[in-house]
N, C-alpha and C positions, 0 to 999 in steps of 0.2 A: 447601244451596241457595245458590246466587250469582247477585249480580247485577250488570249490568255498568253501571255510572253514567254516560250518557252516550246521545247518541244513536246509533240501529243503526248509523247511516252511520261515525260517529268508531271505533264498536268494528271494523271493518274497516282501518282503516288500523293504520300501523306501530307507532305510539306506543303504548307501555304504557297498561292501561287499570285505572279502579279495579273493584275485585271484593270483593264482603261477604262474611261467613259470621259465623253466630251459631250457640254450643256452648253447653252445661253441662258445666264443669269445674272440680276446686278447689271447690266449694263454689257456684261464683257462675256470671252466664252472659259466655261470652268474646266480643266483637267482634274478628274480624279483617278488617283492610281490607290487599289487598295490590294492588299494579300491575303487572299481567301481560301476559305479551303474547297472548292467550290465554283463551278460558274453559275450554279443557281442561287447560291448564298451571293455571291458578288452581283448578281443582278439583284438580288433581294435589296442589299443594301445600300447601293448607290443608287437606285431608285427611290428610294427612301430618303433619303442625303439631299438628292435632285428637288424630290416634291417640297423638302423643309426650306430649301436653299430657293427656291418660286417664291415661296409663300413670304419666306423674308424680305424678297426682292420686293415686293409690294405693300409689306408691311410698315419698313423702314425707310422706302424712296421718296422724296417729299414732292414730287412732279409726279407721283401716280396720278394719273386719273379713273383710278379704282375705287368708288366711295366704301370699301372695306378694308385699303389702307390704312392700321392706325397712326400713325406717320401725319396723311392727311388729315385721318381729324384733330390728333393733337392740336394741330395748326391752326385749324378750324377754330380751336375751341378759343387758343390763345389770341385769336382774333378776336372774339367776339368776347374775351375777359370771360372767359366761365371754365372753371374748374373741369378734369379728366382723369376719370380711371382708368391707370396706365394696366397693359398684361406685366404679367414678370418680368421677362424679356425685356420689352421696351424700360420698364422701368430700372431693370438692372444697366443698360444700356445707357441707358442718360444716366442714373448713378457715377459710371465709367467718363461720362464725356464731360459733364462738371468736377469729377476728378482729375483731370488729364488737362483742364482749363485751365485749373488752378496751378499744374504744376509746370505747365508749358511758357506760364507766364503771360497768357492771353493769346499767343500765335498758336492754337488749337481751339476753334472757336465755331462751332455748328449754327450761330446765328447770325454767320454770315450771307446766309440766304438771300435777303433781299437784293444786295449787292452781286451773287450771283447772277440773279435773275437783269440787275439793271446790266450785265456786261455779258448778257447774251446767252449764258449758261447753265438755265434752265432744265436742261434733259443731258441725252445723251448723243444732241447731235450737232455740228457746231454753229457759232453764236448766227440768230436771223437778225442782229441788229447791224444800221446802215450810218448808224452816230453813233460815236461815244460819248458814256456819259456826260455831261456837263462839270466844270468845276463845282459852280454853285451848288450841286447836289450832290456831288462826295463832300462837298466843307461840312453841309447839312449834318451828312450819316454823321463825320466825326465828329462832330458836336453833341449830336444827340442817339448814338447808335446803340443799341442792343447788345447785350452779353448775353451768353448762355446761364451765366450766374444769375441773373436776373429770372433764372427759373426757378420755381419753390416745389422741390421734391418730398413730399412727407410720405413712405411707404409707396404706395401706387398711386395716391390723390399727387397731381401737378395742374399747378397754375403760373401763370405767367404775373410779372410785375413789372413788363415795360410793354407799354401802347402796341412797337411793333415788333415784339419780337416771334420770329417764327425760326424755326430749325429745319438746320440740311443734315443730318447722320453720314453723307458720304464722303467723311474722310474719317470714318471708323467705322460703317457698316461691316465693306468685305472684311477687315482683319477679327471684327466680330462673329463674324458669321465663319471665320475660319477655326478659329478656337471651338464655336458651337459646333463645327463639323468633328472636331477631332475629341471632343466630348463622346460625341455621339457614336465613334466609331470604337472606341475603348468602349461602350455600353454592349456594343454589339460583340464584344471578342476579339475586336481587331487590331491589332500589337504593331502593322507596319503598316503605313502611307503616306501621299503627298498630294497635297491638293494646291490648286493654282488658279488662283482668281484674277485675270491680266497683269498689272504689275505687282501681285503680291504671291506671297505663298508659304506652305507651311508645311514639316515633315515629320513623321513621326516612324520612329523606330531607329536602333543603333546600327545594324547592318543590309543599309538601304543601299543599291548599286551607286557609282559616282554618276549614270549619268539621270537618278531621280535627284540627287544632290547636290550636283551642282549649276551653281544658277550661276548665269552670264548677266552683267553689267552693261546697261545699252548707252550707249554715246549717243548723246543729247541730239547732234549736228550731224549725224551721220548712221548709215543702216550697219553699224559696225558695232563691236563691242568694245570696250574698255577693256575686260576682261573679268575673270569670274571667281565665283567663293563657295568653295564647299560647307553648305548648311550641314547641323549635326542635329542631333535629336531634340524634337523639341521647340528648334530653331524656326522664326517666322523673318521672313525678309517682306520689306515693302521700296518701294521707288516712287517719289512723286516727280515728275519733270515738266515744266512747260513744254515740250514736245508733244506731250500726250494728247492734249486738246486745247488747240489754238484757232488763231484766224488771224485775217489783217484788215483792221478797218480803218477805212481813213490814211492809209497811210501809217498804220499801226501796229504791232505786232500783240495780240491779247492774247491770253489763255486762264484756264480755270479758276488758277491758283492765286487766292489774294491775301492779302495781309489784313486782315483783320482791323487793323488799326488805322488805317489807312482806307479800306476799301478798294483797293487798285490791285491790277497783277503784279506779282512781284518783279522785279527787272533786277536784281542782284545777283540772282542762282539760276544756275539751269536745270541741275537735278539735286536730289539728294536720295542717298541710300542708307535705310539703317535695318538693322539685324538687331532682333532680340528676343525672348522668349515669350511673348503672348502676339498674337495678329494685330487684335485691338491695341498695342500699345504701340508698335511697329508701325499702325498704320497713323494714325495720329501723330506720332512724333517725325515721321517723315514727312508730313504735312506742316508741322510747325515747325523744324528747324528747317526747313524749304522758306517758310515766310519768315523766320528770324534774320538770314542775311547774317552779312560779315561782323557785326557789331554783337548779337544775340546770341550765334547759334552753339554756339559752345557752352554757354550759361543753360538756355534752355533744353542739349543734351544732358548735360548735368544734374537738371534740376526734376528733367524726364527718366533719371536713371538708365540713361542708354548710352553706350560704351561703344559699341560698334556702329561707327557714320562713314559714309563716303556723303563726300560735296562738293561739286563744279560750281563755280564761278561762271560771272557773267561773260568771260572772256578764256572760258574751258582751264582755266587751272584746277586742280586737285586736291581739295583738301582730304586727309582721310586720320582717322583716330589710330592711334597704333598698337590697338587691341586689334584692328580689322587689316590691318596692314598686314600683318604678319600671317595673315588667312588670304590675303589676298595675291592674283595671278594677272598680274597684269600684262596686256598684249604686249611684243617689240614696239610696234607702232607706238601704242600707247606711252611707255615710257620715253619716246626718243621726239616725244613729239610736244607732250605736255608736263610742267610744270611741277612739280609732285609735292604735297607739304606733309609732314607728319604732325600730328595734333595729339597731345597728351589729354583725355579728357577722365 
């Protein structure tokens, strides 16, 4: 369903017009705003947008139970040590996420998977486990665990070189699939939009209104905002926070986000926000300098080429780069409440 923002009169004339549509996909629900000339052209193409953004969702999900997911058979295949012809996509894909490995310094790691699954977070709904872990089986993983490196990409042929390594894509799907959207809509003619995949999102064109623009900052600890940052052209924001999907077991506060190297939820940060110009690299680097923690995370911006971070602490202080400080609006609240640091990166 679409709608056209504006009055009947203005939808008549020449000018591109804005056009909504809201999905379930990936997990989450998608806003796309595009400016068409058109509401047949705007139904044309975010229907189109919709059915590529499905077919991704099942492609790249590693918990489908779709035996047409390539995703799942990858995994398949890397179970059973035999060789797979990747699509483009996929393979440009994983291209991107052993690129992003390398330069994260290992805290962006898709073959985290297993350890997902042993802390309950398997899908998209929270953990059904009633024990965690055991020690003796996180020393295990870090002893003998799996990297994404450990994958061998020649072209589309992939094979695996560790017993068990299997991949999760989703802390670089959506911001992949965000970049693909905005591919796709330059193909079709489309000069202004903004698409928004749950905690991510991505805008395209110079004179978009402020309030497609500007995105609010959510506080970790509370249904409030922090405060907010006008994205400009081009611009992809991502948020990863243990808020997002947690649980308490045992007496335990768990959620998605682990450390790689460790195999545990992170317990150092609460959220982390970074702004940059591609989805896929936004969404990934949000996700690694999330598990980098106090010691890391400023090397692994660095080393991730990304400038603009906001990062909470375990105890709600603020750290933020001061490339994004200076973009940034933070609530009274906000300031008079929490700790504020400014970070040179």
């Amino acid at each position: 369903m679409f709608l056209c923002i504006g009055s009947l009169l203005a939808c008549t004339k020449q000018a591109p017009q804005r056009y909504d549509s809201q999905f379930i996909t990936m997990g989450t629900q998608a806003t796309l705003s595009i400016w068409a000339d058109s509401p047949i052209q705007a139904t044309q193409i975010s229907s189109k947008i919709e059915q590529q953004l499905q077919q991704q969702s099942i492609n790249w999900y590693a918990w489908s139970d779709q035996p047409t997911s390539e995703l799942r058979q990858l995994n398949t295949a890397l179970q059973a040590n035999k060789s797979f012809k990747a699509s483009d996509e996929l393979a440009n894909l994983l291209s991107m996420a052993l690129l992003l490995h390398k330069t994260s310094q290992g805290f962006f790691d898709p073959a985290i998977m297993p350890m997902t699954a042993a802390w309950g977070f398997a899908d998209h709904q929270k953990p059904a486990i009633t024990d965690l872990p055991d020690q003796q089986s996180l020393e295990q993983w870090r002893q003998h665990r799996p990297r994404i490196s450990d994958l061998e990409l020649r072209g589309h042929d992939v094979r695996g070189k560790h017993p068990d390594l299997q991949l999760d894509l989703g802390a670089i799907a959506k911001g992949y699939a965000l970049d693909f959207v905005i591919k796709q809509l330059h193909a079709e003619g489309i000069s202004q939009a903004s698409i928004n995949l749950g905690g991510q999102a991505l805008i395209m064109g110079a004179s978009l209104p402020s309030a497609v623009t500007q995105v609010n900052v959510q506080d970790p600890r509370s249904h409030n905002f922090i405060g907010s940052i006008a994205l400009k052209d081009g611009e992809s924001i991502s948020t990863s926070g243990d808020y997002q999907r947690n649980n308490t077991v045992k007496g335990r506060t768990i959620h998605h986000l682990l450390d790689p190297h460790t195999g545990e939820p992170v317990n150092h940060t609460q959220a982390v926000t970074v702004i940059t110009n591609s989805g896929a690299l936004a969404d990934a680097a949000s996700t690694a300098i999330m598990a980098a923690g106090p010691e890391h995370w400023q090397a692994v911006a660095r080393s991730m080429g990304i400038q603009n971070v906001l990062r909470i602490d375990s105890i709600g202080n603020i750290q933020v780069s001061t490339s994004l400080h200076s973009r940034l609006r933070l609530t009274p609240e906000t300031s008079s409440r929490h700790s504020i640091q400014l970070v040179a990166l």
